[in-house]
C-alpha positions in Angstrom: 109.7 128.5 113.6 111.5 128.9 110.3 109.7 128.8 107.1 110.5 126.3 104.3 109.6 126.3 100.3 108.4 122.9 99.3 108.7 122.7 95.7 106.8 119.5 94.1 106.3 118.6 90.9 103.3 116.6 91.5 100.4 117.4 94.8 101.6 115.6 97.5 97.9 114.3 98.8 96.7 111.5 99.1 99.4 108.8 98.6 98.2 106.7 96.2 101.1 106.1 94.2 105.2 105.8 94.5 106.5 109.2 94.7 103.3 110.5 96.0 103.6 108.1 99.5 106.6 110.0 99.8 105.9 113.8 99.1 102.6 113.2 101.3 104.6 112.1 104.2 107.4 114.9 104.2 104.7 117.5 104.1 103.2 116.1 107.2 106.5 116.4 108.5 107.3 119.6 107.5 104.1 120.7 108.3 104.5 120.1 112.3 108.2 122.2 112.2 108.5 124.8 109.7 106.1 127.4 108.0 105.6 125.3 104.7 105.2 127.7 102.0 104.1 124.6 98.8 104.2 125.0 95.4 103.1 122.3 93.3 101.1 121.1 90.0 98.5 118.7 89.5 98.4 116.7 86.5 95.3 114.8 87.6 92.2 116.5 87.7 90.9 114.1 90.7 93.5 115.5 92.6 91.8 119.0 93.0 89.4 117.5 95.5 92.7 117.1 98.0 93.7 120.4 97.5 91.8 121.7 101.2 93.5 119.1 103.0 97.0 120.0 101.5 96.1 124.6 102.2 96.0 123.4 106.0 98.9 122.5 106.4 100.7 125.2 104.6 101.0 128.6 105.2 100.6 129.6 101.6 100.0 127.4 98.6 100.7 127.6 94.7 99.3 125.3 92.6 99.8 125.3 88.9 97.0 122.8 86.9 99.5 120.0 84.3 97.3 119.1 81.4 98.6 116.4 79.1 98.1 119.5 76.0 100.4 121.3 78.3 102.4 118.8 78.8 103.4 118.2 75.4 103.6 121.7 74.0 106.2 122.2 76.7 108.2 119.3 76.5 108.3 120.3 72.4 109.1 123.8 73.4 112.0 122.2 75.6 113.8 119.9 72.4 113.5 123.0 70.7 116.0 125.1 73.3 118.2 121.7 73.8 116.9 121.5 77.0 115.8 117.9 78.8 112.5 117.4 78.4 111.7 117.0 82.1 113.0 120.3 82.7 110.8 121.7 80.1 107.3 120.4 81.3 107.8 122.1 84.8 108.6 125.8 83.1 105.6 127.9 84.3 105.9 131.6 84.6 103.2 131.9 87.2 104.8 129.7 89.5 108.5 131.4 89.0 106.7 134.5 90.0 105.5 132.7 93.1 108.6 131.6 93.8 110.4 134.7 93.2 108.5 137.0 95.8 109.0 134.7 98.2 112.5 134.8 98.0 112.8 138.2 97.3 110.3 139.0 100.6 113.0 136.9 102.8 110.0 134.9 103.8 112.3 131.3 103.5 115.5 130.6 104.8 114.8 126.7 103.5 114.3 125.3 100.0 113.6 122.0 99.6 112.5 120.9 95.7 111.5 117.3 95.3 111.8 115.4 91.6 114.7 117.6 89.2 112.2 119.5 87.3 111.0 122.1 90.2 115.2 122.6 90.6 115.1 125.6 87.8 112.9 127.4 90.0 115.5 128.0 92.2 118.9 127.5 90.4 120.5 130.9 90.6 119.5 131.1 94.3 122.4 130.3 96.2 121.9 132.6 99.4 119.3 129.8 100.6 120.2 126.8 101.9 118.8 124.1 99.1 117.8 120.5 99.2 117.1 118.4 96.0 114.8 114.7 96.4 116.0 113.3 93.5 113.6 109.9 94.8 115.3 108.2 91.8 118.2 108.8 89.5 115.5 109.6 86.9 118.4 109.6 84.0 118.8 105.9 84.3 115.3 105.2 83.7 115.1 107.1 80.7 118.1 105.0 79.5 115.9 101.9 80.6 113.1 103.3 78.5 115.5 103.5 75.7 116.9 99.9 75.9 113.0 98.3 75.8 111.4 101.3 73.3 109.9 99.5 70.0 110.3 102.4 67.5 114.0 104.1 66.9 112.2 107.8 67.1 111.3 106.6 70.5 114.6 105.1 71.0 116.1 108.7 69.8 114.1 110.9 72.3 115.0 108.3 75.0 118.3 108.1 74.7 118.5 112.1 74.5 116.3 112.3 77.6 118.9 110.2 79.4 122.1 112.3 78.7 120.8 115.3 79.3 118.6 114.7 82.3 122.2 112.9 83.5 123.5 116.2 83.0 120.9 118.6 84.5 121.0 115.9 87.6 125.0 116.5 88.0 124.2 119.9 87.7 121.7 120.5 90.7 123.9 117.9 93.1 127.0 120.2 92.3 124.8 123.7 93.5 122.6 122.3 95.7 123.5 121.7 99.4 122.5 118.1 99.9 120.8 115.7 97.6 118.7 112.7 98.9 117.7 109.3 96.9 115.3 107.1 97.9 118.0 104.4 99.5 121.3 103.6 99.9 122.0 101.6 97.0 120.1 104.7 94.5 123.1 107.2 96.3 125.7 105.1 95.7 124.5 104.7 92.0 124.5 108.9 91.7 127.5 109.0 93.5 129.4 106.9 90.2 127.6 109.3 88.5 128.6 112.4 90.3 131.5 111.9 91.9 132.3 115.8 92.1 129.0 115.6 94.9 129.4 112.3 96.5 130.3 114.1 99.7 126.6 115.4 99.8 124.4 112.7 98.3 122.1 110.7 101.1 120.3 107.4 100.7 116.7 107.7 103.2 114.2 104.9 102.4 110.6 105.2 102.6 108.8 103.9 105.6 105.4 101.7 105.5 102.4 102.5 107.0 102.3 99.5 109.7 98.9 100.5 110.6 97.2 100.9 107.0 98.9 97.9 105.7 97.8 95.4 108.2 97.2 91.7 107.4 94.9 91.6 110.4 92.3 93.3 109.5 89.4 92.0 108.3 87.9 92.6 104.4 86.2 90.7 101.9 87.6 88.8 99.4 87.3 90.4 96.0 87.4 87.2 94.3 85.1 85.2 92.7 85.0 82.0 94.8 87.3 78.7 93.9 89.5 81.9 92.1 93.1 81.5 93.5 94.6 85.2 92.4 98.1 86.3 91.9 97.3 90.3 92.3 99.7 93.4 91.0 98.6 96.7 91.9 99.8 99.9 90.5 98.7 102.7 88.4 98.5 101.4 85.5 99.3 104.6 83.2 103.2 104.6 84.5 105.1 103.3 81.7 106.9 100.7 83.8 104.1 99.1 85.2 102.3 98.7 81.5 105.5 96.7 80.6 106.0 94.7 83.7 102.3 93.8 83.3 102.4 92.8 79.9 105.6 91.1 80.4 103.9 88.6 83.1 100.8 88.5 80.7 102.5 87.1 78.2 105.3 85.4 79.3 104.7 84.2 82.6 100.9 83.8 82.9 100.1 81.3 80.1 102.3 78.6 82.1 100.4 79.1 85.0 96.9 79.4 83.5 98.3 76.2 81.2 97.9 74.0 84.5 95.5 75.4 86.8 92.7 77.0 84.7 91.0 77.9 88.6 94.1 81.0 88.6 92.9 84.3 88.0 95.8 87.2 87.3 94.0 90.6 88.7 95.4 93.7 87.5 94.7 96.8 89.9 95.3 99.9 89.6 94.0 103.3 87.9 94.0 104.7 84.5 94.9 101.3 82.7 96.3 102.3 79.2 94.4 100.3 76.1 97.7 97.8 76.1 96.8 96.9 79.6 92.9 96.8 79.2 93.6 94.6 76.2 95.2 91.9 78.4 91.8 91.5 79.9 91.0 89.9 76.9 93.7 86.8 77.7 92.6 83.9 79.7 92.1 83.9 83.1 93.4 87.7 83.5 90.8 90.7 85.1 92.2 94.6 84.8 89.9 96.1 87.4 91.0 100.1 86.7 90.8 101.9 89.8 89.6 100.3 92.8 88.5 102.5 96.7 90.6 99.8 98.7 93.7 97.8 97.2 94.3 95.9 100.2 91.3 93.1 100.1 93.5 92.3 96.8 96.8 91.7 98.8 95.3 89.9 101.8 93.1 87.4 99.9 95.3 87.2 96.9 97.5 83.3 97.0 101.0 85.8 95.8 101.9 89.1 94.9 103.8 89.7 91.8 106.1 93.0 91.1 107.8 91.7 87.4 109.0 95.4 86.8 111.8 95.5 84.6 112.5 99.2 84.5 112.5 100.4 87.8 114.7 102.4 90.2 115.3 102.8 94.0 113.0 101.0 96.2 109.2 99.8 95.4 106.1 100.7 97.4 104.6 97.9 96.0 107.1 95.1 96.9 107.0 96.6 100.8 103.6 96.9 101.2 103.3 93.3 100.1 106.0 92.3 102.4 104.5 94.4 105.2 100.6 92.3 104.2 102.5 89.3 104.5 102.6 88.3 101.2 104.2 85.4 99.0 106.2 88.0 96.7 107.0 87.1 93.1 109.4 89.7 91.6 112.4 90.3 89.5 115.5 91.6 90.5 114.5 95.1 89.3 111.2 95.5 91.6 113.6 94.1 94.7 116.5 96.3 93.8 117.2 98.1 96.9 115.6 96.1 99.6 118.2 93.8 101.1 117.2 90.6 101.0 116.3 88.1 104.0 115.6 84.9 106.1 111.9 83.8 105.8 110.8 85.5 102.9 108.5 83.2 100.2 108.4 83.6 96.7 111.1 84.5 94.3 113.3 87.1 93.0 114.0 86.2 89.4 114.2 87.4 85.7 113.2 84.1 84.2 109.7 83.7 82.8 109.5 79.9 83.3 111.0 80.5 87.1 108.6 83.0 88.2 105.7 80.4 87.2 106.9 77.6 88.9 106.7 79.4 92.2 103.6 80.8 91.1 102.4 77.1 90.7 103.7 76.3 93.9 102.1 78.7 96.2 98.4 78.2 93.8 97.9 74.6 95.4 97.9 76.1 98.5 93.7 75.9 99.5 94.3 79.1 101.4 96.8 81.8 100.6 99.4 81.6 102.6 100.8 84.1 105.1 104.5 84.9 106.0 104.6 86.8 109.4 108.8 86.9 109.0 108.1 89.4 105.8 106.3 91.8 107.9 108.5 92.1 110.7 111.6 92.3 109.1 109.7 95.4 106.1 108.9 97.1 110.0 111.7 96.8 111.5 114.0 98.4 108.2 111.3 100.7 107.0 109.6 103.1 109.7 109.0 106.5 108.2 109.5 108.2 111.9 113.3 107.1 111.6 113.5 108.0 107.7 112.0 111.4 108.0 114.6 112.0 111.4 117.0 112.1 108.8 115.1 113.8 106.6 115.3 116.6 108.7 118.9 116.0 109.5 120.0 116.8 106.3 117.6 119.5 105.7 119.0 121.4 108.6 122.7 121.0 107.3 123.5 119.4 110.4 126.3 116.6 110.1 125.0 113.2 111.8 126.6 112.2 115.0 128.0 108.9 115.0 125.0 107.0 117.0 122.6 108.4 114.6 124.7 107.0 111.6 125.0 103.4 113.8 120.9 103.7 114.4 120.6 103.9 110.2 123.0 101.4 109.5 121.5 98.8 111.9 118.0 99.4 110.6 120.2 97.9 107.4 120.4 101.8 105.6 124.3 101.1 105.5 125.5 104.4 106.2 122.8 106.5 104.6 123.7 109.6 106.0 
């Protein structure tokens, strides 16, 4: 069995957010092929609980604690040498001497790092065959940060973020062996970026959990009763969910409260910032923090609303609402990266007033409505057991046949490897 280095830059257990769904399913992939040698940090101190259930799977484990003091002093120390700050943050000497006897002890013939700031670790290490899991062209969404910041020192350290994380990312896809996004559409995007590496840049999508995301089970409502909810859930210390939130909060939400005063917007998600806890104090709008169990909020909830308008790649959030069959209220953003089809309710829109007509449309309903056609078409496209077949494809530097490439492209991954 060969042994693999599994470099994250955040604990993959348990998935309770984006990137995290992600990392915790290709370790449990990994974990049944290869000796999985992990190093990781944890930036939320809940996490340490998880850490048993992530040492047995792995053969050896590394964890480095993130504080937010920590945080900061090393993204300062990172302006300082010119570096991006993303790159800085990750810069932790125990971990590079981790790393470093590992390699030098032969004891991996497989590297594979996931987000760009664990790629350092391994930079100058060309004898072993690498992998980088960009997830998202994280560049861009710096830009993105840029374009809505409300201060020009902010605007300044976001626009800098941007062009040099663009250039640290061009830099790992040109050393690296293969580079994988999070779908087709995010390679494609890189690949404009880096043309120099298009040759090795893969789009694999997430998959949903068909059997943890199932409208069929039975829960409570959360709701008061005679409430009719519109529900987002998402951690709520992520910088694009505070502004998607506050952009429905503001914008959207008082036309809909305007005419049925029985609505009730829910906000759900950990670690709510003091912007998005002070939207509990607008009509008709509850921010729950964290919650044990999301899904009694999507399966009672009359719509589902993902108004993110800095996002990249594809959304948990918009296919686990699609696989709970959900009325989906969303901008372009949030859908960007799911193709698009027959049967789904709801809307895909940037406009304010838009957005809360549908809303208003789907609130008579007495009963929230369900849309069956959502979840098969999010189960047929999004299976993680024929994403992380790929997965492994690529890790192994094998070059897909031709049927495997046809299987991808008719679950709709148009050529993704």
């Amino acid at each position: 069995m060969q042994s693999v280095l599994f470099l994250c830059h955040r604990l993959p257990w348990p998935p309770s957010k984006g990137d995290k769904i992600r990392s915790y399913h290709i370790l449990r992939r990994l974990a049944e092929r290869y000796h999985v040698y992990l190093g990781t940090f944890v930036d939320d101190p809940a996490d340490w609980q998880h850490l048993a259930s992530v040492e047995a799977l792995c053969a050896e484990v590394c964890v480095r604690p993130l504080s937010p003091w920590r945080t900061r002093w090393r993204a300062l120390a990172a302006l300082v040498r010119g570096e991006a700050l993303t790159v800085g943050v990750y810069r932790d000497r125990m971990m590079r001497r981790w790393v470093q006897r590992l390699l030098a002890d032969h004891k991996v013939e497989l590297v594979l790092c996931y987000s760009s700031g664990v790629a350092p670790l391994v930079m100058s290490r060309a004898q072993v065959h690498r992998v980088m899991d960009f997830v998202d062209v994280d560049s861009d969404k710096w830009h993105q940060y840029a374009q809505r910041a409300g201060g020009s020192v902010k605007r300044l350290v976001y626009r800098r973020e941007a062009r040099r994380l663009a250039e640290f990312e061009r830099k790992i896809a040109a050393q690296f062996d293969a580079s994988v996004f999070v779908s087709e559409t995010e390679a494609a995007f890189f690949r404009q970026l880096a043309p120099e590496s298009a040759g090795s840049v893969f789009g694999i999508p997430n998959g949903v959990d068909a059997g943890y995301w199932d409208p069929q089970r039975t829960c409570s409502s959360p709701y008061q009763p005679g409430e009719r909810a519109v529900v987002f859930v998402g951690a709520m210390d992520y910088r694009a969910n505070v502004d998607a939130v506050e952009w429905f909060a503001h914008e959207v939400w008082p036309q809909i409260f305007a005419q049925r005063p029985d609505a009730r917007f829910y906000i759900v998600g950990s670690k709510p910032t003091a912007e998005v806890r002070a939207l509990g104090q607008l009509g008709g709008i509850t921010v729950t923090g964290r919650v044990e169990d999301v899904r009694p909020y999507l399966a009672h909830a009359h719509a589902v609303t993902a108004p993110l308008r800095i996002a990249r790649g594809i959304q948990n959030k918009v296919l686990e609402a699609l696989a709970m069959e959900k009325v989906l209220l969303a901008t372009p953003e949030a859908y960007a990266g799911v193709e698009d089809f027959a049967g789904r309710q709801g809307c895909i829109t940037g406009s304010a007033e838009a957005m809360a007509t549908e809303a208003l449309l789907w609130l008579e309903a007495p009963q929230a409505v369900r849309v069956p056609e959502a979840r098969a078409e999010v189960l047929s496209r999004y299976d993680w057991v024929r994403s992380l077949d790929a997965y492994e494809t690529v890790l192994s530097g094998a070059q897909p046949s031709t049927a495997s490439a046809g299987v991808v492209a008719a679950a709709g991954l148009e050529a993704c490897l």
